[in-house]
C-alpha positions in Angstrom: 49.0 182.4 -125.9 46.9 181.2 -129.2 43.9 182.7 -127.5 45.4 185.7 -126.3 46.3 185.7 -129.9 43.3 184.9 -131.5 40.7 186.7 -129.0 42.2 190.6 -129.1 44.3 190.6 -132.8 46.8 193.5 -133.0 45.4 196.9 -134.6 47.1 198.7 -137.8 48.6 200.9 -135.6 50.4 198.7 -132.6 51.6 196.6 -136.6 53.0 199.4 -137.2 55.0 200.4 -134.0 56.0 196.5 -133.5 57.5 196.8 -137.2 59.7 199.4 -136.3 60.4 198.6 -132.5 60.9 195.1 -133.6 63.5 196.6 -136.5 65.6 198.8 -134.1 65.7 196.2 -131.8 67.2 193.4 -133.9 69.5 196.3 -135.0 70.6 196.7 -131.2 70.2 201.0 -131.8 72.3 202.3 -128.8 69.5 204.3 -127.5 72.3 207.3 -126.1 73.1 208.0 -130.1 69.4 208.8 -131.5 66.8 211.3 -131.4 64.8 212.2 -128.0 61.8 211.3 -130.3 62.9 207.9 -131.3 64.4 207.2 -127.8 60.9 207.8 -125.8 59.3 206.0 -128.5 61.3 202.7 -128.2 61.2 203.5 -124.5 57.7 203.3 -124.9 57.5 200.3 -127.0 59.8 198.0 -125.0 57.5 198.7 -121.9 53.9 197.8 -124.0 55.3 195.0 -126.0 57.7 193.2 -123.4 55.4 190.7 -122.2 55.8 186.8 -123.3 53.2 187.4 -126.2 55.1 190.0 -127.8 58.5 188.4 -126.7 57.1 184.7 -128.7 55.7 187.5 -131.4 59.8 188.9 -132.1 61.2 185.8 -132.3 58.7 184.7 -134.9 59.6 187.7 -136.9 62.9 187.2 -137.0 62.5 184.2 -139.1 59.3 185.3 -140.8 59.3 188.5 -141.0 56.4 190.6 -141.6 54.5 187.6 -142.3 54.9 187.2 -138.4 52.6 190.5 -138.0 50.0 189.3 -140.3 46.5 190.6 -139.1 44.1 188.2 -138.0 40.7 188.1 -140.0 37.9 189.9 -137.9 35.7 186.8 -138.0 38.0 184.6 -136.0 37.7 186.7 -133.0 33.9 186.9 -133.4 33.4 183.0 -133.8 35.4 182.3 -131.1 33.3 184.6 -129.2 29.9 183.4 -130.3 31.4 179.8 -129.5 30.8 178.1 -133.2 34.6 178.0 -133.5 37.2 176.9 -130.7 40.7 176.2 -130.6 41.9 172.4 -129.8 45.4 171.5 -129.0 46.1 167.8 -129.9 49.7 166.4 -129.0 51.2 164.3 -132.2 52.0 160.9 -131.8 55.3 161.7 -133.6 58.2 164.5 -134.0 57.9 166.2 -137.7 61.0 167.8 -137.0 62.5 166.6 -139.8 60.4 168.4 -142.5 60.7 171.5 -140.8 63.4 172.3 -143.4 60.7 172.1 -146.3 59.0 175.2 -144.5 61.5 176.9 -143.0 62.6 180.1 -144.2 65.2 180.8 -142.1 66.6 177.8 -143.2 66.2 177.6 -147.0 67.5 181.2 -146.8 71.1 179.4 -145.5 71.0 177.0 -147.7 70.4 179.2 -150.9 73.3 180.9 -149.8 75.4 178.0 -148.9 74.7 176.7 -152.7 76.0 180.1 -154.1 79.5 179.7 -151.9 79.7 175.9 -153.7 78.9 177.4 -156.9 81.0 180.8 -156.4 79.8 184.0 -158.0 79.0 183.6 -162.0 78.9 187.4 -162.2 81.9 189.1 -162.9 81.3 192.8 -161.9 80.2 192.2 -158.5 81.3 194.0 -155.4 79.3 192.6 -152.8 79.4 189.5 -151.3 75.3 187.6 -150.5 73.9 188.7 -147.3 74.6 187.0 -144.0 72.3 184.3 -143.4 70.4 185.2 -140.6 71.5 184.1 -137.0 
């Protein structure tokens, strides 16, 4: 999946469509209730991008975001290519799990949010109550 990743990087455009596919599918849109335009185009969408790189590719984005979608460089594809760069996978001899907190988005998104129910809302005129962490 790295090389498939690596080898043939995603254009502007198919960016662009995964953006809002992967959008109104997080969103679960009930695809009787919208436009016949929006319908064939997510009809579209969930045909082209429902293989297991684009299925790894949404769950990424769910917890990163658009920084999921980030374009690869043009010279990674070429070295690759040309063979004066090559991708190794080397197995750890131990589980980093524990850090993954330190660089985890999802997760220091829930605990922001978990610190301001400790702390309650200093503010008060508001009406809103924080976002839901995500699931």
């Amino acid at each position: 999946m790295i090389n498939e990743e690596l080898e043939s990087p995603l254009q502007a455009q198919t960016i662009s469509d995964l953006k809002r596919y992967f959008f109104h599918r997080r969103r679960g849109t009930d695809l009787n209730a919208i436009p016949e335009a929006l319908r064939t185009f997510l009809n579209r969408c969930a045909e082209a991008f429902g293989g297991p790189r684009f299925t790894h590719l949404y769950r990424r984005w769910l917890t990163e975001e658009d920084a999921a979608l980030t374009p690869v460089l043009p010279l990674v594809p070429e070295a690759l290519a040309s063979g004066r760069a090559k991708v190794e996978c080397v197995v750890l001899p131990f589980t980093y799990e524990h850090l993954s907190p330190l660089v985890s988005r999802r997760h220091s998104r829930r605990r922001r949010l978990q610190k301001w129910d400790e702390k309650g809302d200093e503010t008060p005129h508001r009406i809103n109550p924080p976002l839901n962490p995500l699931p």
